[in-house]
Biopython code that builds the backbone (N, CA, C, O; Angstrom):
import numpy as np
from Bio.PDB.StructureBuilder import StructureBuilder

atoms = [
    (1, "UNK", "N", (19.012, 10.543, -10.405)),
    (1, "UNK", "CA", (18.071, 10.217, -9.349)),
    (1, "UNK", "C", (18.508, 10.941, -8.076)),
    (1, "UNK", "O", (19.676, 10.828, -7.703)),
    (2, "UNK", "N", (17.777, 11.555, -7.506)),
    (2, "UNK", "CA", (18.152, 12.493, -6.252)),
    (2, "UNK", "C", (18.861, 11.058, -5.033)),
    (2, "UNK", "O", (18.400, 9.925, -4.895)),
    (3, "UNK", "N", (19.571, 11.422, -4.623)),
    (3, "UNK", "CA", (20.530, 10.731, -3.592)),
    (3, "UNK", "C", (19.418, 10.314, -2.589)),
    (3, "UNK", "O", (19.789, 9.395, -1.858)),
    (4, "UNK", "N", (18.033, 10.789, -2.342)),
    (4, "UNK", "CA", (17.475, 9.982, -0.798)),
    (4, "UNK", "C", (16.403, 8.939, -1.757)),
    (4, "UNK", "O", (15.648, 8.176, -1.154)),
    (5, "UNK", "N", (16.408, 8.974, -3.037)),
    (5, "UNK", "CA", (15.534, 7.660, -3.618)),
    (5, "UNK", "C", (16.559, 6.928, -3.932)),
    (5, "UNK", "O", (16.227, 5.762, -4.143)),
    (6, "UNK", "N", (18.110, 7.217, -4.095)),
    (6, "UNK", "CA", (18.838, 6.285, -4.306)),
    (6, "UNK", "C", (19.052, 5.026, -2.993)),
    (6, "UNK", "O", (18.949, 3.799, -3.019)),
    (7, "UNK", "N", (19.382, 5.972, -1.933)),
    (7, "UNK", "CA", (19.426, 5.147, -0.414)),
    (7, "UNK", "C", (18.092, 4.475, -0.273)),
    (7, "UNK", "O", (18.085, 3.885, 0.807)),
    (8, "UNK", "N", (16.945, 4.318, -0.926)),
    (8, "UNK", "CA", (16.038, 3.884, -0.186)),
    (8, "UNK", "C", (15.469, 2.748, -0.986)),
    (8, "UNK", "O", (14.450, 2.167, -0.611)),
    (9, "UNK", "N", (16.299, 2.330, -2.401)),
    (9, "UNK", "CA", (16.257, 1.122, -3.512)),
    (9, "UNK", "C", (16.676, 0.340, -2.949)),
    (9, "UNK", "O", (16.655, -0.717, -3.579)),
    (10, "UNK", "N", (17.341, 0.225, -1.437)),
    (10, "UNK", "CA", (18.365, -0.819, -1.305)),
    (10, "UNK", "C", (17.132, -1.684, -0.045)),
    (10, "UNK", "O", (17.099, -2.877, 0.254)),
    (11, "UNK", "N", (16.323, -0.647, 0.419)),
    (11, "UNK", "CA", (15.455, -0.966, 1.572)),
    (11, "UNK", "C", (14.612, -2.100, 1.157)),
    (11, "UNK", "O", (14.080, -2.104, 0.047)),
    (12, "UNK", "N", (14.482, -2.960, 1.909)),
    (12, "UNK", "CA", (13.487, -4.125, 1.571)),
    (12, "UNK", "C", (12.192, -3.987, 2.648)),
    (12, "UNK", "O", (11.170, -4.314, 2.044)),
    (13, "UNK", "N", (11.981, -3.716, 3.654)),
    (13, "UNK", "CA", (11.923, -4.044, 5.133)),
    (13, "UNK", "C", (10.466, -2.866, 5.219)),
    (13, "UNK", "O", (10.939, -1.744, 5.042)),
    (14, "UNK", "N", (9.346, -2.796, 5.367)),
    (14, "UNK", "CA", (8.084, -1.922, 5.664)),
    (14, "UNK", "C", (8.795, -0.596, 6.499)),
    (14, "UNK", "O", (8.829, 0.584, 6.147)),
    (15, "UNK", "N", (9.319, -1.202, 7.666)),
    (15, "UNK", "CA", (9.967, -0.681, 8.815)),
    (15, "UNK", "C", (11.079, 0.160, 8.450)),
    (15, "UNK", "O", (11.102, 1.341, 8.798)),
    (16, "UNK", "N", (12.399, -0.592, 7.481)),
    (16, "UNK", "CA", (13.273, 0.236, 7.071)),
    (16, "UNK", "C", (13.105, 1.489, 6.511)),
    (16, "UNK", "O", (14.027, 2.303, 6.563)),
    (17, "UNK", "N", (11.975, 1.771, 5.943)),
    (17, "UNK", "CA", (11.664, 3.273, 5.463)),
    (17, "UNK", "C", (11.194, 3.978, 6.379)),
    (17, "UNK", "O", (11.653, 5.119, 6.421)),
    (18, "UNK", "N", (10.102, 3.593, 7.475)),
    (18, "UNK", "CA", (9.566, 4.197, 8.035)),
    (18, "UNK", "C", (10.458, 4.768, 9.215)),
    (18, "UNK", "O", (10.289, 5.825, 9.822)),
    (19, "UNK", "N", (11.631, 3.639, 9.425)),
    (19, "UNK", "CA", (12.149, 4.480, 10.555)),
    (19, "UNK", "C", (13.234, 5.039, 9.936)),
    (19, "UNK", "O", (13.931, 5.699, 10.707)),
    (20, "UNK", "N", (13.703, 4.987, 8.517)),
    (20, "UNK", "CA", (14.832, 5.939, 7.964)),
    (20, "UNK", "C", (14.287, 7.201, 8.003)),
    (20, "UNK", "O", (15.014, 8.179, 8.182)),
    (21, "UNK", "N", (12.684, 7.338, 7.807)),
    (21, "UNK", "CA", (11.980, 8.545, 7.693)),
    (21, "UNK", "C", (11.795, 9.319, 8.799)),
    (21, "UNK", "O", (11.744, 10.545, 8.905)),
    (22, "UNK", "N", (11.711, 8.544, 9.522)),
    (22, "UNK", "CA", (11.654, 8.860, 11.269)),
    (22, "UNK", "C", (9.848, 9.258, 11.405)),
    (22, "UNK", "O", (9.325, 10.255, 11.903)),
    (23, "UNK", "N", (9.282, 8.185, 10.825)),
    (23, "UNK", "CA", (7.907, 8.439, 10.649)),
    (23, "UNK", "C", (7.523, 7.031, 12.012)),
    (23, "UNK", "O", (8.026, 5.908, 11.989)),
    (24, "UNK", "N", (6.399, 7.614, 13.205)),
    (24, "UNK", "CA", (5.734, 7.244, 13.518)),
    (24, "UNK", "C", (4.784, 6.052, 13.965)),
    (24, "UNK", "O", (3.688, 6.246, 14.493)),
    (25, "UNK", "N", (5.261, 4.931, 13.727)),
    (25, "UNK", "CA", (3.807, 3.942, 13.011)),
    (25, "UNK", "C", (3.719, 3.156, 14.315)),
    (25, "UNK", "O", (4.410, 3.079, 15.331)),
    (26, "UNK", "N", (2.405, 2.516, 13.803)),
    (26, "UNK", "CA", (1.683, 0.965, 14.727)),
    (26, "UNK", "C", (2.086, -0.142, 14.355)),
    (26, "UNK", "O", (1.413, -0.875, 13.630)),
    (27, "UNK", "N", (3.195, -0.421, 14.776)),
    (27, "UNK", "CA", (3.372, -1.763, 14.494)),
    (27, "UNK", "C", (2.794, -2.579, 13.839)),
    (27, "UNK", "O", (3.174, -2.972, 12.736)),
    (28, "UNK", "N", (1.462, -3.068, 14.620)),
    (28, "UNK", "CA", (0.241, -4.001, 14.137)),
    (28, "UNK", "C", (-0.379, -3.955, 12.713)),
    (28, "UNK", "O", (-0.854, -4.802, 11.958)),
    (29, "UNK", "N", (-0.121, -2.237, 12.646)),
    (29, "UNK", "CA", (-0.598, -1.813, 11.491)),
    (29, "UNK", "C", (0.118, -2.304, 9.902)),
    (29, "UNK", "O", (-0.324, -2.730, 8.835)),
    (30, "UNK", "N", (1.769, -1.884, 10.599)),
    (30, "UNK", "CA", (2.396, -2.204, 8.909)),
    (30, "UNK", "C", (2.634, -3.389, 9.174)),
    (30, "UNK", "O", (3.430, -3.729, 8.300)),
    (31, "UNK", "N", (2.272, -5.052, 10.454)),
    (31, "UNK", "CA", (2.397, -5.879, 10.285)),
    (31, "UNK", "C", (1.463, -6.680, 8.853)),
    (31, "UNK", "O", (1.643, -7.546, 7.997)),
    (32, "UNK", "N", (0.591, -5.881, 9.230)),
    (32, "UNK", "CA", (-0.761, -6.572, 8.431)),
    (32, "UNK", "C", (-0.650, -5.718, 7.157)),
    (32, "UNK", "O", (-1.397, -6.204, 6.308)),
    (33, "UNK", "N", (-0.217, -4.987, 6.847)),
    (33, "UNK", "CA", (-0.162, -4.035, 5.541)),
    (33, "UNK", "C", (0.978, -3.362, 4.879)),
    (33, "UNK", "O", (0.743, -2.405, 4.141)),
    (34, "UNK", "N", (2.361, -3.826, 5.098)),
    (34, "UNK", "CA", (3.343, -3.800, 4.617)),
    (34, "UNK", "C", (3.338, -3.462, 3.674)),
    (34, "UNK", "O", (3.503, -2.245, 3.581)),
    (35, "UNK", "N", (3.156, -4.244, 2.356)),
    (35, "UNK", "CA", (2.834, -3.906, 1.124)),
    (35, "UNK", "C", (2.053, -2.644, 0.885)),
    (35, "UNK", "O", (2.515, -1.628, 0.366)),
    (36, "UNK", "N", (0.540, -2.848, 1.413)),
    (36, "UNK", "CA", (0.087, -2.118, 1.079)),
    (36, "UNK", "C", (0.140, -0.446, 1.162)),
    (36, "UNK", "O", (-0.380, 0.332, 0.363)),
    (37, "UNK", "N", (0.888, -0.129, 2.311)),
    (37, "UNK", "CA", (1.836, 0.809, 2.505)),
    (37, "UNK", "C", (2.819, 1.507, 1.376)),
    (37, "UNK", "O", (2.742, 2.573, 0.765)),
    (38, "UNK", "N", (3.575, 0.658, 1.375)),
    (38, "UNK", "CA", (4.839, 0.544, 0.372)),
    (38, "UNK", "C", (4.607, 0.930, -0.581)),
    (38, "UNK", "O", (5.247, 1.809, -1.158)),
    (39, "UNK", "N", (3.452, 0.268, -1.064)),
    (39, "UNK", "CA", (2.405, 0.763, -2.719)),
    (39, "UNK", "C", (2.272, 1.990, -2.844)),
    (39, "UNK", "O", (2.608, 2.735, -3.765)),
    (40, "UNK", "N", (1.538, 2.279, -1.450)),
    (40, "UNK", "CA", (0.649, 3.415, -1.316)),
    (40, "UNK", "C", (1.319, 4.705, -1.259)),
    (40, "UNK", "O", (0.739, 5.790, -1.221)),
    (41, "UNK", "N", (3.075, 4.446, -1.255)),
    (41, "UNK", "CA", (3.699, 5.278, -0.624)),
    (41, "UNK", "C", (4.270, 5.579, -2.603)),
    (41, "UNK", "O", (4.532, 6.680, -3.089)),
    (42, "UNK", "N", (4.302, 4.427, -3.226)),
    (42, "UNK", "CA", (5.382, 4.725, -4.484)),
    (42, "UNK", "C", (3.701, 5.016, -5.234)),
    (42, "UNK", "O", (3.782, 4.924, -6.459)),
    (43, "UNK", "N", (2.495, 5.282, -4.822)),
    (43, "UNK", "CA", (1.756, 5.678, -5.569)),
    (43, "UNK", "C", (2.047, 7.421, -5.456)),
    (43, "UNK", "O", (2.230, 8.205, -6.387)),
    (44, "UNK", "N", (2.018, 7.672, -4.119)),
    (44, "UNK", "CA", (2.451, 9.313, -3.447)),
    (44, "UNK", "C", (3.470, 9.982, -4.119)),
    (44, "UNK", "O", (3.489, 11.173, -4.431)),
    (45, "UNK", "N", (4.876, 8.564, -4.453)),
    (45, "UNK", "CA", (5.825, 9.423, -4.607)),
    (45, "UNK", "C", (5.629, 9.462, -6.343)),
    (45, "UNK", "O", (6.665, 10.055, -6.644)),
    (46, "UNK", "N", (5.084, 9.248, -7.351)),
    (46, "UNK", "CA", (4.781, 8.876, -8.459)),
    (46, "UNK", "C", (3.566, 10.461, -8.580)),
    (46, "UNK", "O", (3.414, 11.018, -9.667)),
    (47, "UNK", "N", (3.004, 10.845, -7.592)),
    (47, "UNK", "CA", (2.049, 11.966, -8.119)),
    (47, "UNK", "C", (2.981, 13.488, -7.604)),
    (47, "UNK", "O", (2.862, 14.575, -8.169)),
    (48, "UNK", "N", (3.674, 13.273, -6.696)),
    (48, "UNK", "CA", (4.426, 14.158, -6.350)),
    (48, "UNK", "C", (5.871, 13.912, -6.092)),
    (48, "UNK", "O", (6.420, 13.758, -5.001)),
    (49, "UNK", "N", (6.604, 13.898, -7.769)),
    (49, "UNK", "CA", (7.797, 13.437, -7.849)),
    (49, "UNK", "C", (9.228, 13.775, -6.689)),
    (49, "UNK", "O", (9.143, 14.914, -6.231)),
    (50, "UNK", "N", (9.959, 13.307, -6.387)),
    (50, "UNK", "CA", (11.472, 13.948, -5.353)),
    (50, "UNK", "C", (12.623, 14.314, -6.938)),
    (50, "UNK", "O", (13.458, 13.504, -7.342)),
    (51, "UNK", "N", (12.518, 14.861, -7.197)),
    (51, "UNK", "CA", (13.327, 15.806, -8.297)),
    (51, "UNK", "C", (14.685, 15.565, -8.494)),
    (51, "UNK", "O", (15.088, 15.410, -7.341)),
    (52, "UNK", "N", (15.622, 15.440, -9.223)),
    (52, "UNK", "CA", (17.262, 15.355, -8.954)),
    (52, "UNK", "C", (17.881, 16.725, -8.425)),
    (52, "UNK", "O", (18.819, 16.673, -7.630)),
    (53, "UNK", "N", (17.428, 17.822, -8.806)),
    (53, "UNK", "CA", (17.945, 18.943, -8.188)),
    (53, "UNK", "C", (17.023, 19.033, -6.691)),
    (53, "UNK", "O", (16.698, 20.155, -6.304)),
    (54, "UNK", "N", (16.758, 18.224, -6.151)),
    (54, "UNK", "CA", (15.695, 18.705, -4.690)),
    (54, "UNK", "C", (16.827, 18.825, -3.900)),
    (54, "UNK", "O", (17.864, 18.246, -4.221)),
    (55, "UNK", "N", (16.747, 19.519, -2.891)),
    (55, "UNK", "CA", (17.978, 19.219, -1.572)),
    (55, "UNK", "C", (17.557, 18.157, -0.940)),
    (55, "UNK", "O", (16.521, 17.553, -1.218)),
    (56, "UNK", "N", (18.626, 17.763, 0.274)),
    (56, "UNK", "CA", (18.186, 16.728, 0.377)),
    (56, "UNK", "C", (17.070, 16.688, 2.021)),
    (56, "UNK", "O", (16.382, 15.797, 2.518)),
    (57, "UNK", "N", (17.356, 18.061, 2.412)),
    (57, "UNK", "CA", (16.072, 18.211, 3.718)),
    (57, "UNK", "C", (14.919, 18.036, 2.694)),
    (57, "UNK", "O", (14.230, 17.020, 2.788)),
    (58, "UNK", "N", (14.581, 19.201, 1.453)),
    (58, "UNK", "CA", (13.126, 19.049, 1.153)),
    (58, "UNK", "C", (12.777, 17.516, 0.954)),
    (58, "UNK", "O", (11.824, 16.958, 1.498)),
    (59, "UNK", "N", (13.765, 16.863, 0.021)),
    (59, "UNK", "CA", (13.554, 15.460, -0.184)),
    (59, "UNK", "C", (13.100, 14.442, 1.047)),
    (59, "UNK", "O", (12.102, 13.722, 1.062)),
    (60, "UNK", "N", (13.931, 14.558, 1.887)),
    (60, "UNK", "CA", (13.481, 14.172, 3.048)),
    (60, "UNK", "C", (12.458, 14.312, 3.659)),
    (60, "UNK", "O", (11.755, 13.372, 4.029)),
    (61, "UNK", "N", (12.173, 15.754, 3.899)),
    (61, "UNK", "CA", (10.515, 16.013, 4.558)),
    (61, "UNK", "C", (9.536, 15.450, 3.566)),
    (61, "UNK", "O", (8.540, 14.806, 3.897)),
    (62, "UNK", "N", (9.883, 15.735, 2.312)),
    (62, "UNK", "CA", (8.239, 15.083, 1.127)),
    (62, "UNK", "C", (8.276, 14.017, 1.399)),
    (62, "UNK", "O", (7.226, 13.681, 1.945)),
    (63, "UNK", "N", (9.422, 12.739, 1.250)),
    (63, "UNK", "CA", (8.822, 11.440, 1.457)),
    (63, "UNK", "C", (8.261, 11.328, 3.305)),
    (63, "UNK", "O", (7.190, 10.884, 3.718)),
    (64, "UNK", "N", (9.195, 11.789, 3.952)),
    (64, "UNK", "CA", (8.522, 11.665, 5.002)),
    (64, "UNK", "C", (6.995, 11.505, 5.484)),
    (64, "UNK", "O", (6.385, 10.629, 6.097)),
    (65, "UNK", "N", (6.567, 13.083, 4.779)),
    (65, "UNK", "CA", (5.075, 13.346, 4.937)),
    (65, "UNK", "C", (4.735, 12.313, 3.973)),
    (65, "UNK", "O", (3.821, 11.660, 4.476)),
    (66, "UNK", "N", (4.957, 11.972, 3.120)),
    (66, "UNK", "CA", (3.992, 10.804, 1.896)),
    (66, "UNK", "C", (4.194, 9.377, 2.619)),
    (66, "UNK", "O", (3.304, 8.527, 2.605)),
    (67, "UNK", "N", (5.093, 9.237, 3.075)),
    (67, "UNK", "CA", (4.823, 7.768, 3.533)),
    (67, "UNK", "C", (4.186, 7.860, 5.139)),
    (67, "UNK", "O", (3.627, 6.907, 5.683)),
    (68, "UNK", "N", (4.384, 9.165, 5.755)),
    (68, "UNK", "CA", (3.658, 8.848, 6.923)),
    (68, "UNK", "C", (1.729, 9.367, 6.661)),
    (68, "UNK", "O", (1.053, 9.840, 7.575)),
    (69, "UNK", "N", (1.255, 9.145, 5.385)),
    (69, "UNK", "CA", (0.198, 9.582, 5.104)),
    (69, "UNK", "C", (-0.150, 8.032, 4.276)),
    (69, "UNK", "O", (-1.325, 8.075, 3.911)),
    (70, "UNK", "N", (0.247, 7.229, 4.037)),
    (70, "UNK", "CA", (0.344, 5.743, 3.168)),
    (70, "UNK", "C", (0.314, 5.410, 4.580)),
    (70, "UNK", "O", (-0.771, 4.831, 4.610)),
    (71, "UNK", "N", (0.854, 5.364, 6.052)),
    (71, "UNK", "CA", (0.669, 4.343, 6.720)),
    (71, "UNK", "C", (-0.713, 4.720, 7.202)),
    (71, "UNK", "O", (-1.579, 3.846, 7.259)),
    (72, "UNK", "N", (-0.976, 5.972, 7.554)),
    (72, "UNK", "CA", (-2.413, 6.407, 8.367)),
    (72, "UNK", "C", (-3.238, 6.076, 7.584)),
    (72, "UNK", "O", (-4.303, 5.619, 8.001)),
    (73, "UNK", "N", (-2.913, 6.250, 5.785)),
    (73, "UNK", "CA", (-4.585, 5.593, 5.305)),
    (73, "UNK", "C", (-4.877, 4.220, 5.844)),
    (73, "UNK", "O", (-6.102, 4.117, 5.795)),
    (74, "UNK", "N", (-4.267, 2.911, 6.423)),
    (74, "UNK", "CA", (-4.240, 1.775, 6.571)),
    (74, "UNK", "C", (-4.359, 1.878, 8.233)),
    (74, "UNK", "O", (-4.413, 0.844, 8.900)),
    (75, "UNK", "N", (-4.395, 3.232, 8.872)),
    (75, "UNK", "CA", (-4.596, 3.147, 10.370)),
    (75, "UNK", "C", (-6.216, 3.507, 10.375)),
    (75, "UNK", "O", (-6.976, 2.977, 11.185)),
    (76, "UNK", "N", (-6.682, 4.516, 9.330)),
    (76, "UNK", "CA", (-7.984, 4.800, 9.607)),
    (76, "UNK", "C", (-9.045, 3.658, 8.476)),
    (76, "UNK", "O", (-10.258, 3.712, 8.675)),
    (77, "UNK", "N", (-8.620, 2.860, 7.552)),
    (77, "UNK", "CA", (-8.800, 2.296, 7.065)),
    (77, "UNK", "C", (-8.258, 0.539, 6.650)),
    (77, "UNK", "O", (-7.375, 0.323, 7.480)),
    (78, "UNK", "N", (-8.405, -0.698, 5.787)),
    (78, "UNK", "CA", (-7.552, -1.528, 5.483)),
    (78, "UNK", "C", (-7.594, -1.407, 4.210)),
    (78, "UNK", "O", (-7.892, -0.435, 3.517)),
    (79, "UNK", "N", (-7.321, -2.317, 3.974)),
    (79, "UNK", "CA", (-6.398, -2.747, 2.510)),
    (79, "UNK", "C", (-7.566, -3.356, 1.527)),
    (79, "UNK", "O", (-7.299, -3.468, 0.330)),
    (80, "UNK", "N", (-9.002, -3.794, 2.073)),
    (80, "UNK", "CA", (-10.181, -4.003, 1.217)),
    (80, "UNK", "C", (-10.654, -2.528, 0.584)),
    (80, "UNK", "O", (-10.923, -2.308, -0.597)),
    (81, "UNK", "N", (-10.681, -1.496, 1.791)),
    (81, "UNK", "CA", (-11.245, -0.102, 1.033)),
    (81, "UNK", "C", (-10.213, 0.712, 0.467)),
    (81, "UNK", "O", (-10.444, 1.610, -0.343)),
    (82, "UNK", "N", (-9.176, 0.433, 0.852)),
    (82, "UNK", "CA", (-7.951, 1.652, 0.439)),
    (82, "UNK", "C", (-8.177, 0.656, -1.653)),
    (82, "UNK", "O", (-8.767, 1.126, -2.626)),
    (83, "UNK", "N", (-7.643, -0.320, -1.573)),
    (83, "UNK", "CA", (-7.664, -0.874, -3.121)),
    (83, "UNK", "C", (-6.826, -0.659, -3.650)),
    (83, "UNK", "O", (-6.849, -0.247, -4.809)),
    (84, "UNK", "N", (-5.592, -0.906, -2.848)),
    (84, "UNK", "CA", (-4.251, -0.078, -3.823)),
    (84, "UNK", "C", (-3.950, -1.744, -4.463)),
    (84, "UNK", "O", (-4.366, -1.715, -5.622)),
    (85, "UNK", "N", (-3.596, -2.643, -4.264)),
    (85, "UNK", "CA", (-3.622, -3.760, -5.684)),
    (85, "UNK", "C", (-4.882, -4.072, -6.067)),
    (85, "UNK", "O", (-5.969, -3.898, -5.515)),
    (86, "UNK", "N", (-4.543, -4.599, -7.183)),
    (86, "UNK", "CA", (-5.362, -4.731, -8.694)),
    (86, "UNK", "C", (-6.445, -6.311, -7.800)),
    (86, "UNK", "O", (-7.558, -6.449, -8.310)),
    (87, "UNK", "N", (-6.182, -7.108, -6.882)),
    (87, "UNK", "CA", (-7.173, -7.742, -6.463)),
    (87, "UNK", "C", (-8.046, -7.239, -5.736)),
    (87, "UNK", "O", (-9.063, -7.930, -5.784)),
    (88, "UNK", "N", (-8.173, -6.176, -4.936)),
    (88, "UNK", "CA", (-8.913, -5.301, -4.752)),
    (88, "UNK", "C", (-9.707, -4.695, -5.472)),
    (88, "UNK", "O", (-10.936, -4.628, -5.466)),
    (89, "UNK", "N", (-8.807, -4.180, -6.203)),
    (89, "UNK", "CA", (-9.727, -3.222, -7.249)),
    (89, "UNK", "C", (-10.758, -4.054, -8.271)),
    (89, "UNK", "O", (-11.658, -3.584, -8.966)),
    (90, "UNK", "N", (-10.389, -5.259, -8.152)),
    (90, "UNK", "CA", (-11.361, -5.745, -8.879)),
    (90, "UNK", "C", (-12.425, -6.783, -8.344)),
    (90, "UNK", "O", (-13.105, -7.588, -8.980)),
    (91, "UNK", "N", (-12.362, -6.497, -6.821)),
    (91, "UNK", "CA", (-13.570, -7.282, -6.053)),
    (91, "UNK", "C", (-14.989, -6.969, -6.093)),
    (91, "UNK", "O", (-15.922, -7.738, -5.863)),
    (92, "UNK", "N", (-15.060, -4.967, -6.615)),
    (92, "UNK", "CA", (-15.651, -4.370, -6.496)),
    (92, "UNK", "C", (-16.901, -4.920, -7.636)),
    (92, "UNK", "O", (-18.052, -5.048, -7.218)),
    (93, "UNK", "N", (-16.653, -5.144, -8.697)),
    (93, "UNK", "CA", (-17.343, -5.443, -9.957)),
    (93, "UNK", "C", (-17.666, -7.495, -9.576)),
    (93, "UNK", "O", (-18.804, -7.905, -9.806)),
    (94, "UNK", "N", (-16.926, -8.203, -9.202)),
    (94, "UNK", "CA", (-17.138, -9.390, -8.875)),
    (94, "UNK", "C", (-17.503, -10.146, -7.519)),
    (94, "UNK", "O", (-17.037, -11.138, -6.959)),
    (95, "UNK", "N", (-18.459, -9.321, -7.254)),
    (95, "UNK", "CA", (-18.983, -10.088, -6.160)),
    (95, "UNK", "C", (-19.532, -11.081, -6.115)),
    (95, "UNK", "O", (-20.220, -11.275, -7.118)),
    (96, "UNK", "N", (-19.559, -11.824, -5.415)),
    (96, "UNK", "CA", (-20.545, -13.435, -5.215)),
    (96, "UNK", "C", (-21.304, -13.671, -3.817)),
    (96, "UNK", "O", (-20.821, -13.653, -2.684)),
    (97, "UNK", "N", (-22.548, -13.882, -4.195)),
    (97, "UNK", "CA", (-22.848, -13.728, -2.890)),
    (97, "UNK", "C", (-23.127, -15.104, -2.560)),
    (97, "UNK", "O", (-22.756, -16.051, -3.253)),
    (98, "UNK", "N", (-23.648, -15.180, -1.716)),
    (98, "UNK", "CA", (-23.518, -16.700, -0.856)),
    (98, "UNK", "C", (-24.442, -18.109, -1.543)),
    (98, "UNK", "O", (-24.056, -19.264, -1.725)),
    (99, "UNK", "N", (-25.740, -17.491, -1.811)),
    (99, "UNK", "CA", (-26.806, -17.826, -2.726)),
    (99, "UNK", "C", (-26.139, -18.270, -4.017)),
    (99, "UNK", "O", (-25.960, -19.468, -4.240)),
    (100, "UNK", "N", (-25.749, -17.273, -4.915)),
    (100, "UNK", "CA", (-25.083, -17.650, -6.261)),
    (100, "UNK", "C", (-24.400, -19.479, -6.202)),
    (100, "UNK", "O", (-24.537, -20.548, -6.797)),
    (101, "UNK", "N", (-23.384, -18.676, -4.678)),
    (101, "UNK", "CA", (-22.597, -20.119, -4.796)),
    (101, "UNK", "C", (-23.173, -21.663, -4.335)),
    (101, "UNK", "O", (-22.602, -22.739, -4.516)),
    (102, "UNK", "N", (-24.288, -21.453, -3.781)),
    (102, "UNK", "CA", (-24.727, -22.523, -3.347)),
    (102, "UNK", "C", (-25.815, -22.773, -4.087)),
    (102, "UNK", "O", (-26.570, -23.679, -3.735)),
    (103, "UNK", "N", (-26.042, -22.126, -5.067)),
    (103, "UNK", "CA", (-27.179, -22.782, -6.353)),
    (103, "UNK", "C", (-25.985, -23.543, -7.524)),
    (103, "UNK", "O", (-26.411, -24.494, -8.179)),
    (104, "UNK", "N", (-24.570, -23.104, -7.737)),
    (104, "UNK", "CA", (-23.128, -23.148, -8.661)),
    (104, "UNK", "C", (-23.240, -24.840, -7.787)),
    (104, "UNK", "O", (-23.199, -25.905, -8.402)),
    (105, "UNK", "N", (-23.375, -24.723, -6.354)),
    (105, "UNK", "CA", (-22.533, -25.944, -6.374)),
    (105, "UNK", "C", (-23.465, -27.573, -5.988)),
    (105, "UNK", "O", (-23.076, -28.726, -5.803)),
    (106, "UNK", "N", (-24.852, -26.903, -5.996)),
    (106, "UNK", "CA", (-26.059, -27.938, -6.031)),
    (106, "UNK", "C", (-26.048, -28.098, -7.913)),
    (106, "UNK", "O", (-26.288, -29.273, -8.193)),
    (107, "UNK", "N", (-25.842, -27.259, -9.146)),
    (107, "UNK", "CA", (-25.925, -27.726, -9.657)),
    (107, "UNK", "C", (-25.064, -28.608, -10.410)),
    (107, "UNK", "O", (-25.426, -29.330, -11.338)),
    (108, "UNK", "N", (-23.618, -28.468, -9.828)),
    (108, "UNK", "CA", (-22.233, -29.653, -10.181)),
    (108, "UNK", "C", (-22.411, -30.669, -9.560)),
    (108, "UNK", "O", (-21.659, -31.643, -9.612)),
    (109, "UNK", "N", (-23.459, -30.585, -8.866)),
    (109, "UNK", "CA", (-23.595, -32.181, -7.674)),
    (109, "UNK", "C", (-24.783, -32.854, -9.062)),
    (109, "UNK", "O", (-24.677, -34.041, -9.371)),
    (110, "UNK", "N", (-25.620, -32.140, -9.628)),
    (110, "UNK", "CA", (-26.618, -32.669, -10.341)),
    (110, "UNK", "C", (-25.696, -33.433, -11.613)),
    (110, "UNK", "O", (-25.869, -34.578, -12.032)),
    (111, "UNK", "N", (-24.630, -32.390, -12.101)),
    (111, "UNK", "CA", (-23.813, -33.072, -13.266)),
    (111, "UNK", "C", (-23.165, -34.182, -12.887)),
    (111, "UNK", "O", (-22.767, -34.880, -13.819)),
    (112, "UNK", "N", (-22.898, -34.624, -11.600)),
    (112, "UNK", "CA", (-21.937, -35.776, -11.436)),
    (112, "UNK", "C", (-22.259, -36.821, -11.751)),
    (112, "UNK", "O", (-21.486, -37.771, -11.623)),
]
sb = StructureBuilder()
sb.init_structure("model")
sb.init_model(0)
sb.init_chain("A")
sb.init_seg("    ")
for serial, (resi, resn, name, xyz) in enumerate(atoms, 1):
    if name == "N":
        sb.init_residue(resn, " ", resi, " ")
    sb.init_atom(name, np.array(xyz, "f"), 0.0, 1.0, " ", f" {name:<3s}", serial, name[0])
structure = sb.get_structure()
């Protein structure tokens, strides 16, 4: 495993990467989207692998740019349209609209 994904298994913290990276962010932003970040970032690093032979500047600049591109999708967007977890992704097909539920719950009042 290249030495800058090894240092960065130990990170728990939204923040701890971003400022190991020396990337940029809105506060407000990775308050509310931490995760979704984080995801968005091991989705980045998963399509454009950090290599065991990488040095460790290139290594450095790729995650850099990939996670400071995971926080901006969540600056120009949230976490309903981005859809990086699976409850998202599956709101799209299950919608309910307001009607549905209030015919669902006039007719459990009829069964009682």
């Amino acid at each position: 495993m290249n030495p800058v994904l090894q240092r960065i298994q130990q990170f728990s913290a939204a923040e701890e990467f971003l400022d190991f990276f020396g990337v940029e962010y809105e506060p407000s932003v990775v308050h509310v989207n931490r995760l979704h970040i984080l995801k968005r970032f091991n989705q980045y690093l998963n399509r454009t692998p950090i290599t065991d032979d990488m040095d460790e500047a290139t290594a450095m600049a790729t995650c850099k740019g990939l996670l400071s591109q995971a926080h901006d999708d969540f600056v120009k967007s949230n976490a309903a349209q981005e859809k990086v977890f699976k409850v998202f992704q599956d709101q799209d097909s299950k919608s309910i609209s307001l009607d549905s539920m209030k015919a669902s719950l006039s007719t459990r009042g009829q069964r009682a």
